[in-house]
N, C-alpha and C positions, 0 to 999 in steps of 0.2 A: 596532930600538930595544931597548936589552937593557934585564933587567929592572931592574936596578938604578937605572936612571934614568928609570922611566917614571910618569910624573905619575898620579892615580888619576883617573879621568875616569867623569863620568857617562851612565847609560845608562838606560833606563825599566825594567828590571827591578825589582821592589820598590817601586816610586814611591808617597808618602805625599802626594793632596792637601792642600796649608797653604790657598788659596783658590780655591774653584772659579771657572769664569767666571761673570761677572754676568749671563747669560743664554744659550741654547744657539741653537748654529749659528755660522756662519763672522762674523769681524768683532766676536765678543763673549771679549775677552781679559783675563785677570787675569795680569800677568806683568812684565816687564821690570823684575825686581826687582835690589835690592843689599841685603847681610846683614851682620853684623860680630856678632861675641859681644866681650861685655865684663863681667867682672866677672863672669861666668857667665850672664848674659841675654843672648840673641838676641836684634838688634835689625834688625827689616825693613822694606822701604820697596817699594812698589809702584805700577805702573800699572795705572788700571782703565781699560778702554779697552772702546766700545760700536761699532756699526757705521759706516758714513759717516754715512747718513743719522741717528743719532741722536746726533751731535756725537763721532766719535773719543774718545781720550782724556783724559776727563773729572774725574777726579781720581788723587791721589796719594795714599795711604795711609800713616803710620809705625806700625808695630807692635811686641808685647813679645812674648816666650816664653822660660817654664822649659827647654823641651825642643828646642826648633829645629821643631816642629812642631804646636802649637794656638798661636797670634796673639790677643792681644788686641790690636784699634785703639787706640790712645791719641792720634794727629793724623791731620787729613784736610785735604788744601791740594785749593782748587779752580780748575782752568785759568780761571777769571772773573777771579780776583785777580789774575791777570798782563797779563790781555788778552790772551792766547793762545790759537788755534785748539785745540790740541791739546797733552798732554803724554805724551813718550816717556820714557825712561830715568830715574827720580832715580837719588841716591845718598846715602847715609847716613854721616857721617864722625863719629866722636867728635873735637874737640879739643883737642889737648897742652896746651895751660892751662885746661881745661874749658871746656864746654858743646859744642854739638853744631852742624854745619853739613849743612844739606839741598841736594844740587846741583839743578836741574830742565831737563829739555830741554822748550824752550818753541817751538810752532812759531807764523809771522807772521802774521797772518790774511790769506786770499787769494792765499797765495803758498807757494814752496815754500823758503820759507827760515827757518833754525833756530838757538835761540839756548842760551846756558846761562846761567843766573839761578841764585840762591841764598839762602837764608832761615841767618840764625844766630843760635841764642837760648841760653838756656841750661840748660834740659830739652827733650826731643825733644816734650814735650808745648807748649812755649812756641810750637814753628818756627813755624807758621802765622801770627804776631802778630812775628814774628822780624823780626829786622834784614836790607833786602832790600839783593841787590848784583846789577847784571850781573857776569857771573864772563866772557864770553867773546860778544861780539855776533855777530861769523859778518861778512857783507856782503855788498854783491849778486852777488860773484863764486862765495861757498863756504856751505853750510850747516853749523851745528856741533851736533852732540847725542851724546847718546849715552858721556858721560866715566866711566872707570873712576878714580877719583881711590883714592890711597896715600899714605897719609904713609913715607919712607924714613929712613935713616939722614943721607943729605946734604939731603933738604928736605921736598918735595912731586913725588910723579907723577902725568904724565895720558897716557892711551890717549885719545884723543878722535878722535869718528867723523866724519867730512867727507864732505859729498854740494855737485858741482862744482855749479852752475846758469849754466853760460855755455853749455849747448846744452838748447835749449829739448827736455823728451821725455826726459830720460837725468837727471833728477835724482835719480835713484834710485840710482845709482851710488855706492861708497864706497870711503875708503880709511881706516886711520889714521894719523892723528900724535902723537907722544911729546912732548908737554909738560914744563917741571921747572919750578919755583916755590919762593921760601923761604916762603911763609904758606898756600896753599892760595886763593887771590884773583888775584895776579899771575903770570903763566905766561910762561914763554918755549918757542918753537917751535923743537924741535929736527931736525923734517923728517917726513916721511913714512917711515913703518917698516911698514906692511903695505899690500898690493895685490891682487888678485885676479891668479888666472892662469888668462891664457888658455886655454879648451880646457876648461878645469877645472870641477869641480861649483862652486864661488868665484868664476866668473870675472866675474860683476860686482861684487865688491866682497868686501871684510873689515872685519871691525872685531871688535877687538876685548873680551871681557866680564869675562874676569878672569884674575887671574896665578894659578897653581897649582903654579909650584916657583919656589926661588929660584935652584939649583944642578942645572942650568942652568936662567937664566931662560925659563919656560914658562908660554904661555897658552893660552886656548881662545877663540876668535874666532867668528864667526858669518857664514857665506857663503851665496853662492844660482847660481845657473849664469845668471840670465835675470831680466831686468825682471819677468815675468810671475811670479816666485817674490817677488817682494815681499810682504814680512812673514811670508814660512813659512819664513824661512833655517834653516840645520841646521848643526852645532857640531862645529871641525875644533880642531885642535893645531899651534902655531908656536912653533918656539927662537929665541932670541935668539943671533946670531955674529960678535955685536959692535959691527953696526955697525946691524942690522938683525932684524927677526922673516922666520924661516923657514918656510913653511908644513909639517909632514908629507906625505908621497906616502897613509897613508890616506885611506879613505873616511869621508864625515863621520858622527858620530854625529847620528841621527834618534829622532823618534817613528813609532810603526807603524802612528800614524793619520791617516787624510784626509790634511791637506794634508804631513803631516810635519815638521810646526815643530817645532824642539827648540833652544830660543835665549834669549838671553840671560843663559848661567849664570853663577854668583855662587857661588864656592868661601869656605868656612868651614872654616879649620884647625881641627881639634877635639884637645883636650887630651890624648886619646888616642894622638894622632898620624893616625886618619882623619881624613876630611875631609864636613864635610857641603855637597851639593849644592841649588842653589835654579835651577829651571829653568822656562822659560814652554813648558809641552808641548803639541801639540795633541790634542786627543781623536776622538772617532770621528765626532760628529758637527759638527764643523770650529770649533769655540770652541775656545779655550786656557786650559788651568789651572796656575795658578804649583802646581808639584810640588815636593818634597825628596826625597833618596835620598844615604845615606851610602856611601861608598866609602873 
């Protein structure tokens, strides 16, 4: 990879807790966030997520910041309002004719199947009271969560994460697919662009968390080797070559503690030309805290 084309990517050197976990030990996670600066405010969104036994995750957080690293709360959406078990990934999108749209991965209760739902209002403070939509039901064949949503030059795109449930035991499995859309609501299915490989630290699944070049299209995805690595995936790099995302032959980037999760990052172009990083790290004593680190 020469240097001229190599994406900046995040590592735990320097790491600035934004929110630590909501309580200590394995299964207590602050993380799975999405960022966007506008107008010069950071604007963040998160999952706070408890152990099994204390109801998974439990609410969504939107947040402000001068600096990309002290948050004030300004909305808090809670998995009750949806009827859902659990909430993994939002995302945060400002949009092109104002106001703002919240995605949410909502899971079924009882089952292992996942939805994406969506709040739009017209301050990030309004979402919670916001106009709701299913954005993407899933069915009893496929689970859906987990979308990295962009608005582009020709529309809308989505990275959306797929877990198969037609073999009972292996729901944990993922792949993504590349979605495009004119509004951010209607999507069309353009295929499967990432898979795990065999053999490999990924080899049960990829998915994708965010784009970090445009030239050549590059992002950073989240893999695991084994069912048994569920929820401590660790953050690899794939190009796009046209037709498909590529994975790099690196090793993946980790945290140096316990279980090693280092996942779901969310790159923030900064005016600088760095880039600041929002990642769900693990700590030593096996909780995860959404970090930042500019690169």
């Amino acid at each position: 990879m020469s240097v001229e084309t190599a994406p900046p990517l995040p590592s735990y050197d320097d790491v600035q807790v934004v929110v630590p976990a909501p309580g200590g030990g394995p299964g207590n996670w602050s993380g799975a966030a999405s960022a966007v600066l506008v107008d010069g405010t950071f604007w963040l969104t998160y999952r706070v997520r408890r152990p099994l036994a204390e109801g998974r995750g439990v609410a969504v957080v939107v947040a402000r910041s001068a600096d990309g690293i002290a948050f004030e709360p300004v909305a808090e959406v809670h998995r009750e309002a949806f009827g859902c078990e659990s909430f993994e990934r939002p995302v945060l999108v400002p949009l092109p004719e104002g106001g703002w749209r919240l995605y949410l991965s909502c899971a079924t209760p009882h089952s292992k199947h996942w939805w994406v739902d969506s709040l739009t209002a017209a301050t990030p403070e309004e979402l919670p009271t916001g106009h709701r939509r299913v954005v993407l039901p899933g069915d009893d064949t496929v689970a859906v969560k987990d979308p990295v949503v962009e608005r582009t030059d020709g529309g809308w795109r989505m990275w959306l994460c797929c877990h198969p449930l037609t073999e009972a035991g292996h729901e944990d499995r993922m792949t993504t697919r590349l979605l495009t859309g004119p509004d951010g609501l209607e999507w069309a299915d353009q295929g499967e662009v990432l898979a795990g490989r065999p053999g490999r630290w990924d080899a049960r699944g990829a998915r994708v968390t965010t784009v970090v070049a445009d030239h050549p299209l590059t992002v950073l995805y989240d893999g695991r080797p084994d069912a048994e690595s569920n929820w401590h995936e660790t953050t690899g790099v794939a190009r796009w070559d046209g037709t498909r995302l590529v994975a790099d032959d690196e090793e993946p980037l980790v945290s140096p503690y316990s279980d090693g999760a280092w996942r779901y990052a969310s790159a923030v172009p900064l005016p600088d030309g760095r880039t600041r990083f929002y990642v769900e790290a693990a700590r030593p004593d096996g909780a995860h805290d959404l970090v930042t680190v500019v690169r």
